[in-house]
Every structure is written in C-alpha cells, then in structure tokens.
C-alpha positions in Angstrom: 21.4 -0.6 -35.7 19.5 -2.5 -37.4 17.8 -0.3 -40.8 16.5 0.0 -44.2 17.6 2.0 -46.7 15.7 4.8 -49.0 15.5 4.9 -52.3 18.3 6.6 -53.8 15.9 9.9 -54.7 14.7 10.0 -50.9 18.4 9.9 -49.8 19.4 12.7 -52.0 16.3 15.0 -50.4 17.5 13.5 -47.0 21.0 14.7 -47.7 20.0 18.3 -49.1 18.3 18.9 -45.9 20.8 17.8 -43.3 23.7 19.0 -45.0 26.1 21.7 -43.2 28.3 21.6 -40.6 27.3 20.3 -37.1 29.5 20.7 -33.8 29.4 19.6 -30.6 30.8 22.3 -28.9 33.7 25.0 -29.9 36.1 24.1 -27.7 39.6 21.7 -27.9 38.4 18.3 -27.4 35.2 18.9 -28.7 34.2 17.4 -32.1 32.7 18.4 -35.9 30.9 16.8 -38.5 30.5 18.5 -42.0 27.7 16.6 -44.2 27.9 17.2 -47.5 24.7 16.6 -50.5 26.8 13.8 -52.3 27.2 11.8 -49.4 30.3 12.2 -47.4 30.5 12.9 -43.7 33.7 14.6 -42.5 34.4 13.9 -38.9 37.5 15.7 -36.8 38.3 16.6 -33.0 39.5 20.1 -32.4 42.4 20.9 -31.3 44.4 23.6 -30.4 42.9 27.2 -31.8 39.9 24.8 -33.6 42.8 22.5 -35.4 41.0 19.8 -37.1 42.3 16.4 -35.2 41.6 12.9 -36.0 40.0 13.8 -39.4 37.5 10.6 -40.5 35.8 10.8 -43.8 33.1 8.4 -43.9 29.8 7.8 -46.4 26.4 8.2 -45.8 23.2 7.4 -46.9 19.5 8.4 -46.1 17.6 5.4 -44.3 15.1 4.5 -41.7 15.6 3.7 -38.1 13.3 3.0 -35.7 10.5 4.1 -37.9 12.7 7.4 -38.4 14.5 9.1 -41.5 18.6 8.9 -40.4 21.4 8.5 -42.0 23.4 5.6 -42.2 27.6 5.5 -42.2 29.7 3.1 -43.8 30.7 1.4 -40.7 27.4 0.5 -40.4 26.7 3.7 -37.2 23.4 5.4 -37.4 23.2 9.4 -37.4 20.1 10.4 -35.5 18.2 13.2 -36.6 16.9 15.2 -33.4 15.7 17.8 -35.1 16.4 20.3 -37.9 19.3 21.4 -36.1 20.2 18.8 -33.9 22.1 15.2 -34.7 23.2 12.3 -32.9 26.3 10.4 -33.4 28.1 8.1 -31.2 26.2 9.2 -28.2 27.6 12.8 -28.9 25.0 15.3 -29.3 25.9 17.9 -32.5 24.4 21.4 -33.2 24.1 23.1 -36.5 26.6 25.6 -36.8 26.5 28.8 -38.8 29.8 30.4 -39.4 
C-alpha cells in the first residue's frame, strides 16, 4: 500500500496504543498477533490445544494510509486500525484479546 511514515515520536504513541495481543478467533486454524511498544509484531496460527504454528516475527512502524494512522510491516503489508479493538491484516479481521 502505498504510505508515509510518522515521525519516530508519533510511532512510539501509535505503538503504546495498539499494543496487546489481537486474535482472530480461538480456535485451531485461527490466527494471533501480539504487538509489542518497541515495534515487533508476533504472528502464529493455532494449533492443536492453542499451539502456536507458523510463528512470524515481523517489525512495525506507525504510518499513514489512506489518510489513516496504521501500522506498517517490514514486508511492506499495512495493519489497519478498525477501531480500538479491532485490526486488519491480510484481509483477516483481529480482536483485542484480554487473557
């Protein structure tokens, strides 16, 4: 997508507010992301009993798209924010989870 990025500041507030744990559902097949305030993005696929499959670590940075704050991988993929508890990634929709 195409984007621009914040100043280094603005991605750090970005970051403080977004981080947590995000899933798209609890069962096997279904998928996590944990964003930390530093920057990293930790995807996996559950498994079996919530096994963490297919672990990705990628980096992330605050920017805008389409006019809106996100948050942009390394790849370069965007991660949409919906909503204080709601992000986009890949077309898969994640909640905010609260173990």
């Amino acid at each position: 997508p195409k984007f621009t990025l914040m100043p280094a500041a603005e991605s750090a507030t970005l970051l403080a507010k977004v981080a947590g744990e995000y899933r798209t559902g609890s069962l096997e097949g279904d998928r996590r992301l944990i964003i930390d305030t530093i920057g990293t993005a930790r995807l996996a696929k559950f498994g079996p009993n919530l096994s963490a499959n297919q672990p990705t670590t990628k980096t992330v940075r605050g920017a805008i798209v389409d006019g809106r704050p996100a948050l942009i991988t390394n790849d370069p993929a965007a991660v949409v924010l919906k909503d204080a508890d709601t992000i986009l990634l890949f077309g898969n929709t994640y909640k905010r989870h609260a173990p």
